[in-house]
OpenMM code with the backbone's topology and positions (N, CA, C; nanometers):
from openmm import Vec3, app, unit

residues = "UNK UNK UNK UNK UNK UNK UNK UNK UNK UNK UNK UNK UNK UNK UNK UNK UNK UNK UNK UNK UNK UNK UNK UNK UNK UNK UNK UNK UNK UNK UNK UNK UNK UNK UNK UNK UNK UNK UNK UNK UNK UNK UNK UNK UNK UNK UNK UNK UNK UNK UNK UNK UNK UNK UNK UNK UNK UNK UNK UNK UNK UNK UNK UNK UNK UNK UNK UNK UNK UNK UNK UNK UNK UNK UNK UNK UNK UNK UNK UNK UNK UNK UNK UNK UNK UNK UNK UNK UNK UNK UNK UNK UNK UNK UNK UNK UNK UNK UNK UNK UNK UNK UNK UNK UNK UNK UNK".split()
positions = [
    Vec3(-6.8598, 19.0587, 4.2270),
    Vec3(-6.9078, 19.1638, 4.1413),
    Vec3(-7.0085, 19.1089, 4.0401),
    Vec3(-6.9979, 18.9857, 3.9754),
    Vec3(-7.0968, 18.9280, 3.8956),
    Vec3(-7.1992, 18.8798, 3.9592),
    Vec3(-7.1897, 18.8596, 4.0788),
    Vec3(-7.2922, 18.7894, 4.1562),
    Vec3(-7.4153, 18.9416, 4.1764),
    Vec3(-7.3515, 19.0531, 4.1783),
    Vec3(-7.3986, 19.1857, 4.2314),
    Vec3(-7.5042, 19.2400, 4.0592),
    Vec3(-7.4471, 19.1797, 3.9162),
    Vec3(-7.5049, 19.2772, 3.8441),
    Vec3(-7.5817, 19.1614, 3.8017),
    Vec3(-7.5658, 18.9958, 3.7629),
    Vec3(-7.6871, 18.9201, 3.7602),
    Vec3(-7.8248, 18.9033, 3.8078),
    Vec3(-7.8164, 18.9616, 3.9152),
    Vec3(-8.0113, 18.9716, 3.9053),
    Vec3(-8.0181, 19.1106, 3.8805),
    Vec3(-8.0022, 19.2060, 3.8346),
    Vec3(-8.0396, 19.2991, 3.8037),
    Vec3(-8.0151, 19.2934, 3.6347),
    Vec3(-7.9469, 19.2082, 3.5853),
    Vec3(-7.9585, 19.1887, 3.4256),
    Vec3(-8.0755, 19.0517, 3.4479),
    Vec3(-8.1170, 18.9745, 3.4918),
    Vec3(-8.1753, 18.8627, 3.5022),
    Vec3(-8.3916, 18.9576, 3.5406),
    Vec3(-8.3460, 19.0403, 3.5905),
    Vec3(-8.4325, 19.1873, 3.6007),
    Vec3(-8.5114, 19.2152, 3.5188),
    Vec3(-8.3951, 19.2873, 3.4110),
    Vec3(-8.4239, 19.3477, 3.3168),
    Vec3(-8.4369, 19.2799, 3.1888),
    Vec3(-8.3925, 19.1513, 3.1902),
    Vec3(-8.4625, 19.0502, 3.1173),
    Vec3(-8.6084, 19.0341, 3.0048),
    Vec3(-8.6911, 19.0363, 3.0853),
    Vec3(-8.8143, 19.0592, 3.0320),
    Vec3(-8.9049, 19.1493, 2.9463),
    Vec3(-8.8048, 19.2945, 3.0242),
    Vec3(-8.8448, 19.4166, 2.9092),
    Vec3(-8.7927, 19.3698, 2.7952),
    Vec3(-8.6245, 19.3380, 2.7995),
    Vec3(-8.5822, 19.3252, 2.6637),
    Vec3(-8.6327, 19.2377, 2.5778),
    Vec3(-8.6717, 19.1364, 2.6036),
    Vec3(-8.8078, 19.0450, 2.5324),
    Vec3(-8.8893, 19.1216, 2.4750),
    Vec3(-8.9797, 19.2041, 2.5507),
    Vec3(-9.1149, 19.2933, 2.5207),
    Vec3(-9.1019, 19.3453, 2.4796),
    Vec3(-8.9932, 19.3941, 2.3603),
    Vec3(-8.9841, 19.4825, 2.2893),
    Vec3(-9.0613, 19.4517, 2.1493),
    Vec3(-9.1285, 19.5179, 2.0953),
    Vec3(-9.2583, 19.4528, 1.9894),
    Vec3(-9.1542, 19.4622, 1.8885),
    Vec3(-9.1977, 19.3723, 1.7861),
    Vec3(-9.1706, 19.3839, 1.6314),
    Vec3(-9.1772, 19.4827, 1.5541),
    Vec3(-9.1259, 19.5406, 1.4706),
    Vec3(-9.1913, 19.6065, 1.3982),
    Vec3(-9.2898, 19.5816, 1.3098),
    Vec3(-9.3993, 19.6679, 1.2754),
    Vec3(-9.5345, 19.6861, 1.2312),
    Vec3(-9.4955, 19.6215, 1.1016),
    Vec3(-9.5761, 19.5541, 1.0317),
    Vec3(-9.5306, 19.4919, 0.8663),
    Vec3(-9.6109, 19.6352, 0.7943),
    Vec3(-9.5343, 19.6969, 0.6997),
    Vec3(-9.5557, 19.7429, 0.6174),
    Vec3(-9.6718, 19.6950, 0.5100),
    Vec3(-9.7558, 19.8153, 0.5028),
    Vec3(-9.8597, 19.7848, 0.4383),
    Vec3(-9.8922, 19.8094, 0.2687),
    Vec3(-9.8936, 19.7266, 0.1751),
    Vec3(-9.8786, 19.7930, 0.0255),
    Vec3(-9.9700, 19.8754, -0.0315),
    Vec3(-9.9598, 19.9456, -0.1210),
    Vec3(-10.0917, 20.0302, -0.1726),
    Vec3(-10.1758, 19.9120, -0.2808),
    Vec3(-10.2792, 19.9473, -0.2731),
    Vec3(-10.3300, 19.8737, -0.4029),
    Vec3(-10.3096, 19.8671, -0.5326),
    Vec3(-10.3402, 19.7616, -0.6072),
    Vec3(-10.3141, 19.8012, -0.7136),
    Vec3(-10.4225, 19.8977, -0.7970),
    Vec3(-10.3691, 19.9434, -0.8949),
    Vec3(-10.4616, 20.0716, -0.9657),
    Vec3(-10.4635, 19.9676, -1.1426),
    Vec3(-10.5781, 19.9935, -1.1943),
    Vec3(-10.5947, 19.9670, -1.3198),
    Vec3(-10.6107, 20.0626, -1.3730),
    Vec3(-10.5595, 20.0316, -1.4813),
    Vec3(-10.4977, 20.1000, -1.5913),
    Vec3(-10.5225, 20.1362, -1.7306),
    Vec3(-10.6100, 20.2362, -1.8336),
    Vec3(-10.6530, 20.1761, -1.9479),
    Vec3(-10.5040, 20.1291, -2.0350),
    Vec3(-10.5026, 20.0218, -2.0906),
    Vec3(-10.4495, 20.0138, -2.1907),
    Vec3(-10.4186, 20.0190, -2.3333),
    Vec3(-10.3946, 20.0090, -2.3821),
    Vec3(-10.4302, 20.0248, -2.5799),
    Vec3(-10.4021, 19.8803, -2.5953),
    Vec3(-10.5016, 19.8967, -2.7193),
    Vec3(-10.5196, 19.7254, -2.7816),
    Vec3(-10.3924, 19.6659, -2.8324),
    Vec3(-10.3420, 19.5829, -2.8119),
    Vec3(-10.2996, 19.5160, -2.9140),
    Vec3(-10.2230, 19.5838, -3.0523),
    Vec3(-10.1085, 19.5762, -3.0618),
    Vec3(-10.1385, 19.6150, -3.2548),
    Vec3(-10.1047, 19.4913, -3.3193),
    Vec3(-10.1548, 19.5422, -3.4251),
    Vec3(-10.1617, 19.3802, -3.5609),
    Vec3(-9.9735, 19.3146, -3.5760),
    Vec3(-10.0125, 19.1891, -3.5322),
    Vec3(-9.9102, 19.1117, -3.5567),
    Vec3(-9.8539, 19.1096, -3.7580),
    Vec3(-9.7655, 19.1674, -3.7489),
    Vec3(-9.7354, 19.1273, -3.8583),
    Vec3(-9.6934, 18.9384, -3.9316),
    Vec3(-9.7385, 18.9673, -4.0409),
    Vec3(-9.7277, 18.8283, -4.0948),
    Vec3(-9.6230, 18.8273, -4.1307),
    Vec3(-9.5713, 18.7059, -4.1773),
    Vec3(-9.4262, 18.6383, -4.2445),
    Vec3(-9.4877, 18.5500, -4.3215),
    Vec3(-9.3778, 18.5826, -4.4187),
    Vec3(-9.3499, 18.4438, -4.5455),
    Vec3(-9.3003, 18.3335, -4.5114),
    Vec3(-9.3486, 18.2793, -4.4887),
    Vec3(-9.3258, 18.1306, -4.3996),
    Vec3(-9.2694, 18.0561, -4.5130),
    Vec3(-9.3245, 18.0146, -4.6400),
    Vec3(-9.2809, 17.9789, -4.7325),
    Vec3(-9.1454, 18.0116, -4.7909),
    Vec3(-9.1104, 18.1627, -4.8044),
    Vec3(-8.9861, 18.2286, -4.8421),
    Vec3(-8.8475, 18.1871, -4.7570),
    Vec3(-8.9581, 18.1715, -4.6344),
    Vec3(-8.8537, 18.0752, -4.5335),
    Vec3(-8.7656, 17.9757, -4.5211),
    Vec3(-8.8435, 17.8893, -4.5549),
    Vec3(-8.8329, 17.7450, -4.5885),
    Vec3(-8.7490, 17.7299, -4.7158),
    Vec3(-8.7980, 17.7796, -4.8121),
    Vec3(-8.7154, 17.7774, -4.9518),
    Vec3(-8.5777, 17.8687, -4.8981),
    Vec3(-8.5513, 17.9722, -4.8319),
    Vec3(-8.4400, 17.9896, -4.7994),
    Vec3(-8.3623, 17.9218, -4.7419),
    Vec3(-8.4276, 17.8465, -4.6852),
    Vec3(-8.3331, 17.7096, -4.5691),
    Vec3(-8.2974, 17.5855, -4.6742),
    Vec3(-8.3735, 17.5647, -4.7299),
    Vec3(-8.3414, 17.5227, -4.8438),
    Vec3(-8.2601, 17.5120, -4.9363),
    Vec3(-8.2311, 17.6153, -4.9636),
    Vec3(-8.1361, 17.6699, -5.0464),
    Vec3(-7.9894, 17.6759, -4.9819),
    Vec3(-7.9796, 17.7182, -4.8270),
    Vec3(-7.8617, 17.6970, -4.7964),
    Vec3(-7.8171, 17.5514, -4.7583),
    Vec3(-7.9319, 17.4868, -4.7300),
    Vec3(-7.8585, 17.3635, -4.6952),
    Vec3(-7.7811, 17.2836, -4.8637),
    Vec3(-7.8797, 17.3042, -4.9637),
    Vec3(-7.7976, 17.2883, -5.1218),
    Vec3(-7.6990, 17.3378, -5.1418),
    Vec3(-7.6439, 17.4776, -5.0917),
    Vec3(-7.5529, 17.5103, -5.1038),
    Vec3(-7.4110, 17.4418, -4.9916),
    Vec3(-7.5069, 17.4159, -4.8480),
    Vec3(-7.3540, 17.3317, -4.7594),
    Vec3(-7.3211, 17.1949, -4.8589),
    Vec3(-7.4376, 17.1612, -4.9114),
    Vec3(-7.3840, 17.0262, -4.9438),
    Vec3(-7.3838, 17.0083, -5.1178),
    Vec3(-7.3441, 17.1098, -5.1335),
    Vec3(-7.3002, 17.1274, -5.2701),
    Vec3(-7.1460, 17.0920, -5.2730),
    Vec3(-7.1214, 17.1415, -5.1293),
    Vec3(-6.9572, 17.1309, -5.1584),
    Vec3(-6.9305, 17.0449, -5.0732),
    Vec3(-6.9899, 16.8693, -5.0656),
    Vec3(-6.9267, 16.7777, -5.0260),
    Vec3(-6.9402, 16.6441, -5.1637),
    Vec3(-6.8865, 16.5647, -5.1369),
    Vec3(-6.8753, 16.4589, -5.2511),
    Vec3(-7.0459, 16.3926, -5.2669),
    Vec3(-7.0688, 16.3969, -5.4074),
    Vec3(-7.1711, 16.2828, -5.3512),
    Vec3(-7.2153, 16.1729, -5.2788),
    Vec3(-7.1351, 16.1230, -5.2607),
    Vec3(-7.1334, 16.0091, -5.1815),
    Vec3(-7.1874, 16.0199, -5.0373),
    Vec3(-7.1086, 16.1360, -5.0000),
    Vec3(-7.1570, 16.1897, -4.8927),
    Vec3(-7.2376, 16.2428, -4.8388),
    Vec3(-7.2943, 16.3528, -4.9883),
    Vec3(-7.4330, 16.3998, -4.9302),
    Vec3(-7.5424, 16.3435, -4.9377),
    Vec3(-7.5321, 16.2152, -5.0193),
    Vec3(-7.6480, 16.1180, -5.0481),
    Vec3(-7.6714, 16.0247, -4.9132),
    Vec3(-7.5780, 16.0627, -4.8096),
    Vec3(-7.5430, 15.9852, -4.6792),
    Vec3(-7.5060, 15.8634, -4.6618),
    Vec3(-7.4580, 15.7783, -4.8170),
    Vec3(-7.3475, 15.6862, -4.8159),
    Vec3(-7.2089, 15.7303, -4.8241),
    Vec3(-7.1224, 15.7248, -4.7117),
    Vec3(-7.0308, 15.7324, -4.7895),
    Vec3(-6.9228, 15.6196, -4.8340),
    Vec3(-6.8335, 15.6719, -4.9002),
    Vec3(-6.7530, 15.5515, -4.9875),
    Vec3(-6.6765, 15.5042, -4.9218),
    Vec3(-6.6346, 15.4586, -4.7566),
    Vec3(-6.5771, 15.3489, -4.6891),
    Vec3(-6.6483, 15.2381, -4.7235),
    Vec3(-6.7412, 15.1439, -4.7735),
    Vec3(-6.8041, 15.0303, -4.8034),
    Vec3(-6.7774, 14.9962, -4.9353),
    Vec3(-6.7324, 15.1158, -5.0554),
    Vec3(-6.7060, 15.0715, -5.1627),
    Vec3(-6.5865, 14.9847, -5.1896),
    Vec3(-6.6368, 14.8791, -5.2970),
    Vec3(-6.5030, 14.7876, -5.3206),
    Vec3(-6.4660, 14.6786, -5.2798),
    Vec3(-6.5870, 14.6373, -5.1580),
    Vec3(-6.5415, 14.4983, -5.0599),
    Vec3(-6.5782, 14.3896, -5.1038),
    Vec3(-6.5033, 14.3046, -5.0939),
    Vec3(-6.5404, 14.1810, -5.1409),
    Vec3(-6.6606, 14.1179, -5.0734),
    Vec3(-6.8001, 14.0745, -5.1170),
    Vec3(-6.8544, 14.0355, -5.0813),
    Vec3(-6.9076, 13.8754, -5.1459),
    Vec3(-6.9861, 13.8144, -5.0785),
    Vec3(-6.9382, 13.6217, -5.0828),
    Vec3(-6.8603, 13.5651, -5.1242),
    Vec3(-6.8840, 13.4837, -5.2996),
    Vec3(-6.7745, 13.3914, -5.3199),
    Vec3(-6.6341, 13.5115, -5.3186),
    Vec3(-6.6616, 13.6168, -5.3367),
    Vec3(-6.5070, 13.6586, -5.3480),
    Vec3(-6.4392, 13.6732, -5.2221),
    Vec3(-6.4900, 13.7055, -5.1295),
    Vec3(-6.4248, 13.6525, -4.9809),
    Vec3(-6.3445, 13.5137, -4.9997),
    Vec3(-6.4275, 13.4511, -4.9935),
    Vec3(-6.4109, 13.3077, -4.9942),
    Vec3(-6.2414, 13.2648, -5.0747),
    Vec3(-6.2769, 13.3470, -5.2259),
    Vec3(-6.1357, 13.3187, -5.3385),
    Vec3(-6.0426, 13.4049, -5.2808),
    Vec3(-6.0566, 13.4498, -5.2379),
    Vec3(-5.9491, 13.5979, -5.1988),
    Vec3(-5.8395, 13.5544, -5.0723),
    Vec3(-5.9469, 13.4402, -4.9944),
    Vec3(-5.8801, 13.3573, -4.8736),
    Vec3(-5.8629, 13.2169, -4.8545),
    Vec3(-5.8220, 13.2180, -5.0347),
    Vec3(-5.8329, 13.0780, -5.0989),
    Vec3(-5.8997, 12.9342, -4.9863),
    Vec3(-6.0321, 12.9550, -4.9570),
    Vec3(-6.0879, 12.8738, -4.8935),
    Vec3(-6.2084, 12.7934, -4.9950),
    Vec3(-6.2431, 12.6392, -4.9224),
    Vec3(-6.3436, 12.5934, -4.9628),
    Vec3(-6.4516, 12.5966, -4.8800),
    Vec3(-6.5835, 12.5637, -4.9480),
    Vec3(-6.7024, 12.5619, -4.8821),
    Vec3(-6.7113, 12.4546, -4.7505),
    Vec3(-6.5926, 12.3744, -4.7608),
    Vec3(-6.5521, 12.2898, -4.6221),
    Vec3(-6.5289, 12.3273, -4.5040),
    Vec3(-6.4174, 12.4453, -4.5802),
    Vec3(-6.3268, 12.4929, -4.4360),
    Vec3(-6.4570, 12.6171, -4.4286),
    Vec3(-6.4982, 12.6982, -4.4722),
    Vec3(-6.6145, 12.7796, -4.4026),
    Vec3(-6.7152, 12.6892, -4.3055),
    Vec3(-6.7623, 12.5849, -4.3117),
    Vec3(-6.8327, 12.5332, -4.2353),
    Vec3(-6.7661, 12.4550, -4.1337),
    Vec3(-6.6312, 12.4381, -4.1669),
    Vec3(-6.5836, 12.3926, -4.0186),
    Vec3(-6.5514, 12.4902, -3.9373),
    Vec3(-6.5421, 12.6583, -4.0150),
    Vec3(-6.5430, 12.7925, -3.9100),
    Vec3(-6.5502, 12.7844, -3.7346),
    Vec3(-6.6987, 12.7454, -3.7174),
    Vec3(-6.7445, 12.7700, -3.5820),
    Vec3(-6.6959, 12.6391, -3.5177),
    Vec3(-6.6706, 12.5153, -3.5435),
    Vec3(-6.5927, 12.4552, -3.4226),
    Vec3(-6.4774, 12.4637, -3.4125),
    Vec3(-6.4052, 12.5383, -3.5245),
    Vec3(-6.2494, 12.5817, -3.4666),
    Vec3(-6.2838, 12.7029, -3.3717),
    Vec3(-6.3575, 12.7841, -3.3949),
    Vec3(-6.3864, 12.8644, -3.3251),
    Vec3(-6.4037, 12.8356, -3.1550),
    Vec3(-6.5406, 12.7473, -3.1762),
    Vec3(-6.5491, 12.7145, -3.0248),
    Vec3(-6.3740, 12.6250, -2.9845),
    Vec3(-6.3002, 12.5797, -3.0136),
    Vec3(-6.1907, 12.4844, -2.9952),
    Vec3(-6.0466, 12.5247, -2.9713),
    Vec3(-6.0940, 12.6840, -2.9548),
    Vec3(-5.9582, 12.7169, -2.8497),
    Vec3(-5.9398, 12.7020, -2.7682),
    Vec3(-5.7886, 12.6633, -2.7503),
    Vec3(-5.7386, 12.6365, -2.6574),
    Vec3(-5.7577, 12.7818, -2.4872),
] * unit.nanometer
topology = app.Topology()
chain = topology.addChain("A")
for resn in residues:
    res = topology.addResidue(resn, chain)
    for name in ("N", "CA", "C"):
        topology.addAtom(name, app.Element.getBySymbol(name[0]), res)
């Protein structure tokens, strides 16, 4: 029975190929248009601006410590710096310079 409808689908083959595409759709042109000008950009206070930004940032950092808003803050205050290191870790100017070969001299 398949042997009977294969050449007659093997046949008709070719029409079904030849069947055309459809036509591509064609667009209208475009049309111009009068338009109206432009209207006037309004201006801004650019200045009023600025001094407003201004003003709020005085106000965020009104309410932090000085320290902070000056962008030091006070973790660095208070440290001992040279000879008081030194007295504080009751050391002499000996044992600081023998520092780095104990250092390198671990075990």
């Amino acid at each position: 029975m398949i042997s009977s409808i294969l050449p007659t689908a093997l046949a008709l083959l070719p029409i079904a190929l030849a069947v055309p595409a459809p036509a591509p759709e064609v667009t209208a042109l475009a049309t111009l248009t009068e338009r109206e000008p432009p209207t006037q950009v309004q201006e801004r206070d650019i200045l009023s601006d600025i001094t407003g930004a201004a003003g709020y940032v005085t106000s965020v950092l009104g309410g932090l410590p000085e320290s902070v808003a000056s962008g030091v803050p006070n973790f660095f205050q208070d440290f001992p710096v040279g000879d008081d290191v030194k007295n504080q870790l009751n050391m002499t100017d000996d044992d600081v310079d023998a520092l780095p070969t104990q250092v390198l001299n671990i075990p």
